[in-house]
C-alpha positions as CSV (number, residue, x, y, z in Angstrom):
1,X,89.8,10.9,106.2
2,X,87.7,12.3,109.1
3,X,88.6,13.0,112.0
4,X,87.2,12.9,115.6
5,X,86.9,15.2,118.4
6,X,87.0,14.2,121.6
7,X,84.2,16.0,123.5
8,X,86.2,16.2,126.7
9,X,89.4,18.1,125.0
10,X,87.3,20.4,123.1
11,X,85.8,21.6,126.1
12,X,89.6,22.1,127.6
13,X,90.3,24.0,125.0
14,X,87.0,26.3,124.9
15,X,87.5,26.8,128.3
16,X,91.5,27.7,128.4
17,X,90.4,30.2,125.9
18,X,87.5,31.6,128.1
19,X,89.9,31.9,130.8
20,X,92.7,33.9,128.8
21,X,90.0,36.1,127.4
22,X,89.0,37.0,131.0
23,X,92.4,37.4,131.9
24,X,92.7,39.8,129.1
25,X,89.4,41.7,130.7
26,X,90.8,41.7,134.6
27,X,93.8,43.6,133.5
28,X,92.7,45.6,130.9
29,X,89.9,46.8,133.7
30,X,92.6,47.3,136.7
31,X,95.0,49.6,134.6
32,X,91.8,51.4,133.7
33,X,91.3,51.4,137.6
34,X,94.9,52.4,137.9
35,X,94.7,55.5,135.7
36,X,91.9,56.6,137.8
37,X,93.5,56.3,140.7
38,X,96.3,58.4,139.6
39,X,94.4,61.1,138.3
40,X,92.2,61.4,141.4
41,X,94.8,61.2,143.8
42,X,98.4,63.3,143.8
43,X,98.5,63.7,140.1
44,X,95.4,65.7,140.3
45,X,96.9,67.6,142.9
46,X,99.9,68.7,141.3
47,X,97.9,69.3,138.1
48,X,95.7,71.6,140.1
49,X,99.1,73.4,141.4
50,X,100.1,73.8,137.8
51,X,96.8,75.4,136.9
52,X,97.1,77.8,139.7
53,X,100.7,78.9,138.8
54,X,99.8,78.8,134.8
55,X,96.7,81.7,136.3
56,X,99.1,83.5,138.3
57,X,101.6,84.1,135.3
58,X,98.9,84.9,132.8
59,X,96.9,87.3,135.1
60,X,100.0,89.1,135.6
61,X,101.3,90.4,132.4
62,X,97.6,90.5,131.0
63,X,97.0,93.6,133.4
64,X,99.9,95.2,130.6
65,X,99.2,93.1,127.0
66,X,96.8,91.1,125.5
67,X,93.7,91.9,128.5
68,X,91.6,90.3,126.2
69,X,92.8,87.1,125.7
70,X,95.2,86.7,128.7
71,X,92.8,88.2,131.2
72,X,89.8,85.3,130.6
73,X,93.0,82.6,130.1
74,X,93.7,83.3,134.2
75,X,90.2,83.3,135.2
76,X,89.7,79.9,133.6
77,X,92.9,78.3,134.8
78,X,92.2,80.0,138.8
79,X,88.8,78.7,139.0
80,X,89.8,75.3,137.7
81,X,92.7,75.2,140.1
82,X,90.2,76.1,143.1
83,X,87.7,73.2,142.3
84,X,90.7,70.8,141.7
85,X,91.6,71.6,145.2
86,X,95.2,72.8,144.8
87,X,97.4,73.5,147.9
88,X,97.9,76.8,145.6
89,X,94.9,78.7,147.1
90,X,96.5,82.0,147.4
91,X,98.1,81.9,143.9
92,X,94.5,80.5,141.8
93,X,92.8,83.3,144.0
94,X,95.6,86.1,142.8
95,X,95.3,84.7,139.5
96,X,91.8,84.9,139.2
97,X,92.0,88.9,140.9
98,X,94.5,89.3,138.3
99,X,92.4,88.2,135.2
100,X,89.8,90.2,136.5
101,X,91.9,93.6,137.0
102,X,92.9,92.7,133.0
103,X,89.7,92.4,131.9
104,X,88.8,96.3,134.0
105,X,92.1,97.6,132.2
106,X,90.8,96.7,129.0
107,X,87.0,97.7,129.5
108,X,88.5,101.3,131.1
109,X,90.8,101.4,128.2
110,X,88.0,101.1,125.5
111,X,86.0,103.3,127.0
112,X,88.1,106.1,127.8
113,X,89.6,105.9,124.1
114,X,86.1,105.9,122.8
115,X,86.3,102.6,121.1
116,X,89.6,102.9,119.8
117,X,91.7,100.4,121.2
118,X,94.8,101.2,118.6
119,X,95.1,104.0,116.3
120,X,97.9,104.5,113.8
121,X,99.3,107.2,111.7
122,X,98.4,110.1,114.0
């Protein structure tokens, strides 16, 4: 048994499949498009506000604990918030004065304790 093709129908189909292969390409493209969108426009926003407000309460109680950790943490987050462009100004700019305050509490710390940033058992 052999079978013919019809040239005409197999070019239908090669060409129904070309068109749900581009189909497939089109949207896959415009989501990628839409993610973009969203990121640059008030998503990024509010994820700059976030970053601002995440500074803010880091900066804060790293003046008291964990300067050296807590105190980079806000500087970090504040300057990222400022290039984002958050509405947040004042709060990325207080969090970026607070992480460097920490950091001076610990360096003035260290070196009026000689190195010794804990001691125990005196």
């Amino acid at each position: 048994m052999s079978t013919v093709m019809n040239p005409t129908a197999s070019a239908a189909v090669s060409s129904h499949a070309n068109t749900a292969a581009n189909a497939a390409a089109n949207a896959a493209a415009s989501s990628d498009a839409d993610r973009r969108s969203a990121t640059t426009g008030r998503g990024a926003v509010a994820e700059a506000d976030n970053l601002a407000v995440a500074s803010f309460l880091l900066g804060l109680p790293g003046l008291l604990i964990f300067n050296i950790v807590l105190g980079p943490l806000a500087i970090v987050l504040g300057t990222l918030a400022l290039v984002r462009g958050t509405r947040r100004r004042g709060r990325a700019v207080l969090g970026v004065v607070l992480g460097i305050a920490a950091l001076a509490v610990f360096t003035a710390t260290t070196v009026f304790a000689h190195g010794v940033i804990m001691e125990f058992g005196s």
